[in-house]
N, C-alpha and C positions, 0 to 999 in steps of 0.2 A: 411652378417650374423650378424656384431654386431649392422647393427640397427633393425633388425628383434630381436635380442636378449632385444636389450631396450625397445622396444614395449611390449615383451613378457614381461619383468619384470614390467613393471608401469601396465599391468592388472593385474597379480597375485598380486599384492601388491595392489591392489583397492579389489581384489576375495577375499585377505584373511581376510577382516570385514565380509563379507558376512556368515549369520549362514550355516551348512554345508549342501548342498541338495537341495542350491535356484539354478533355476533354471532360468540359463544366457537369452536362449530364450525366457521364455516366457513373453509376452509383456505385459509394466505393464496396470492395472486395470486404468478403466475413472477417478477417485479419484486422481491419481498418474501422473497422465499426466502433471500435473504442474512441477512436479519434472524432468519428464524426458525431456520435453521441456526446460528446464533451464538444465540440463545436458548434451545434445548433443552437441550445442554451443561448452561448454569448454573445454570439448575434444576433439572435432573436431580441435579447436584450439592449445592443447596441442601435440596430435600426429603431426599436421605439427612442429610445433615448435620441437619435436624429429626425424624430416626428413621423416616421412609419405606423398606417394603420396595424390594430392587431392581426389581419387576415395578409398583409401585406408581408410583412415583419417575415413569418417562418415562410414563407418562398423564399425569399430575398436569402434567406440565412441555407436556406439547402442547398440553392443554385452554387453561395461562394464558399458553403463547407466542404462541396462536392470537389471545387476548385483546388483547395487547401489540401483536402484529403489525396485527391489525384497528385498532387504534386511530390510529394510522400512514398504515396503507391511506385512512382516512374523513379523516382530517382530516391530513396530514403535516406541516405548518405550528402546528399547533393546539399549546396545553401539554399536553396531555397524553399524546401523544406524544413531547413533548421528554422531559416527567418519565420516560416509558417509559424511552426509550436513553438516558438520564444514567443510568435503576438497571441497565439491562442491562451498557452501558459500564464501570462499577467493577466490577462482579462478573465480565464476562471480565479485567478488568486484574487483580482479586485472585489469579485463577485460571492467568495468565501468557498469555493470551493478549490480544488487541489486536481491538475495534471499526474503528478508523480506520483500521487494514493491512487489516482484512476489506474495507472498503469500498472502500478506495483499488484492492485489487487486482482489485476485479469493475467498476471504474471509473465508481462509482456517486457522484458528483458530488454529488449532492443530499443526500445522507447526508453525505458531507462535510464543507457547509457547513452543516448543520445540529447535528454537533458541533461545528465551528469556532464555532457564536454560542452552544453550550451551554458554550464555553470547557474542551471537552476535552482533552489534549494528542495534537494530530496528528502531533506530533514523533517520539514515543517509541518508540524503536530495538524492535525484537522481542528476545526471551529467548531463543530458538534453543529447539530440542527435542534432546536428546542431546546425542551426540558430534560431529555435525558443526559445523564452524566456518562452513559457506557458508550456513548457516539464520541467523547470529546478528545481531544489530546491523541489520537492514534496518528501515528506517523507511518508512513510507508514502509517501512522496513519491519511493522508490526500487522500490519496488512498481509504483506508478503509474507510473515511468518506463520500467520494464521491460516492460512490457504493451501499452504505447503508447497512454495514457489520459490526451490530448492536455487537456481541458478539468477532468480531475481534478489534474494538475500545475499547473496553471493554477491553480487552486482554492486548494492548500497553497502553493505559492510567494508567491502574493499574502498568507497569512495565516501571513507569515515561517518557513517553512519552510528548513531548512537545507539549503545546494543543495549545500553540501561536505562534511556530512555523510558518513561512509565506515561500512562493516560492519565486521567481524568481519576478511573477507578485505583490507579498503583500499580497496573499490570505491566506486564514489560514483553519482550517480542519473544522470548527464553520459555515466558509462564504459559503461552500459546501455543509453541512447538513440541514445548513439553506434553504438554496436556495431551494433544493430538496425535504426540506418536510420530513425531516427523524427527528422525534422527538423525538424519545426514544435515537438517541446519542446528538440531542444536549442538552439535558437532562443531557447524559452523560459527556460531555466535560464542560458545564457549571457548574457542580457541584466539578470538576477538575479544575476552576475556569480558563475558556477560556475568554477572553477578549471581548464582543459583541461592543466593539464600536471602534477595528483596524479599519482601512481605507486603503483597498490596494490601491496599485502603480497603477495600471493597467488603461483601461480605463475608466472604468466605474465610478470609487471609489463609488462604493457599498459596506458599513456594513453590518454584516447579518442581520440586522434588515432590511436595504431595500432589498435586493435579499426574503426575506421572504417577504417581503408585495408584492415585485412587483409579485411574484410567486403567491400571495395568502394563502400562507400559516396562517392559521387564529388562529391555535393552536402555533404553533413556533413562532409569535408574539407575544401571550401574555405570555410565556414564557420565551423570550430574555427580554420581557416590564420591569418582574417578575426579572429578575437579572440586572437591571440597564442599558439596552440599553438606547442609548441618541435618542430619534426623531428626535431631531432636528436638527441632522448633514444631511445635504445636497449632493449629489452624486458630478459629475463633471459637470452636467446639471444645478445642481442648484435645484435637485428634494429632497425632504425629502423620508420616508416611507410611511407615509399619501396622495403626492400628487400622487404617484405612487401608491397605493392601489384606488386611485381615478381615477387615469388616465386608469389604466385599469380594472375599472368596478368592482372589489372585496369590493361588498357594507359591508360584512359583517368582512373583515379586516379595512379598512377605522372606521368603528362604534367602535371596538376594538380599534384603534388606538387613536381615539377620544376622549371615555370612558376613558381608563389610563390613558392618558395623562394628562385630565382635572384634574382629580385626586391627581395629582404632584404638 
């Protein structure tokens, strides 16, 4: 009875943020699914940790995610909602995972800024999972730059987000955008005064400037060119951005490359 009694109180004490009339069952909305995915987990977690069997636990945890999540859904603005993801936010951070990387990478904006005025930290590098090095150190705003979630970088940069930030491997949120051909943030990050000529760790050491030539990116070239990318730094090959716009046939990066340069 008293651990059916503790169960009973950590849901009503999760029920009573909730505005009156949401409505436990029903399953949150395709929008909300990031929330409630990131919700299960940690109460899954919690009720073991309060003596819950394992078959016990994920009921317990859908019924008062559903809770949380409806509260959200009704009102997103509202406090009580905020109070929601402020307790769900610590308890994935305790647990080593990260809200604000959830959000940033499904490029959910709104959430976003909604931890941003709940003063959570959007900064904060991930913990990696195992052995690999290429999961560690990404921070949200390199999430989001990798995805190409134009107005969720926009979001963290404005709310001092560190645009030079690097991972695990030395990559930075610049050397992502770059790569991938997203213009409109490296636009963004470079006028936020991101660094185009870091050199990560990793294998390759590629600048954004080479991951954009070797891509072909022809417009993000002469934009990186436009804030002071150096050419002439060399990968781990021994390649520049020019001989790699060359090597793989991007006549019309190579000519850009060319053109600028001479210029200098």
């Amino acid at each position: 009875m008293r651990q059916g009694t503790r169960l009973t109180g950590l849901a009503l004490s999760i029920a009573c943020v909730v505005p009156p009339g949401a409505d436990a069952q029903t399953p949150s909305p395709v929008r909300d699914s990031l929330l409630y995915a990131a919700c299960i987990p940690a109460y899954v977690d919690e009720f073991k940790q309060k003596g819950s069997d394992d078959q016990r636990s994920p009921l317990m945890a859908s019924m008062l995610c559903q809770i949380v999540v409806g509260g959200c859904q009704s009102e997103p603005r509202g406090e009580p909602c905020k109070k929601g993801l402020r307790l769900l936010s610590d308890k994935l951070d305790k647990a080593g995972r990260s809200l604000p990387y959830m959000a940033a990478s499904a490029g959910r904006t709104d959430l976003i800024k909604t931890l941003i005025e709940l003063k959570v930290d959007v900064n904060k590098p991930t913990r990696g999972s195992g052995d690999s090095a290429s999961g560690l150190g990404w921070t949200p705003l390199m999430i989001a730059a990798a995805e190409g979630h134009v107005e969720t970088v926009s979001a963290l940069v404005e709310a001092g987000g560190d645009v030079n930030a690097t991972n695990a491997l030395g990559r930075t949120a610049l050397m992502f955008a770059s790569s991938y051909g997203f213009l409109a943030i490296v636009n963004d990050l470079l006028a936020h005064r991101a660094d185009p000529n870091l050199v990560p760790k990793d294998s390759t050491g590629w600048t954004a400037l080479i991951a954009a030539a070797h891509n072909g990116h022809r417009e993000v070239v002469t934009m990186l060119l436009g804030h002071g990318a150096d050419a002439s730094i060399a990968d781990k090959q021994g390649k520049t951005a020019l001989a790699w716009a060359e090597a793989r046939g991007h006549v019309k990066v190579a000519q850009a490359l060319s053109d600028l340069t001479a210029k200098k």
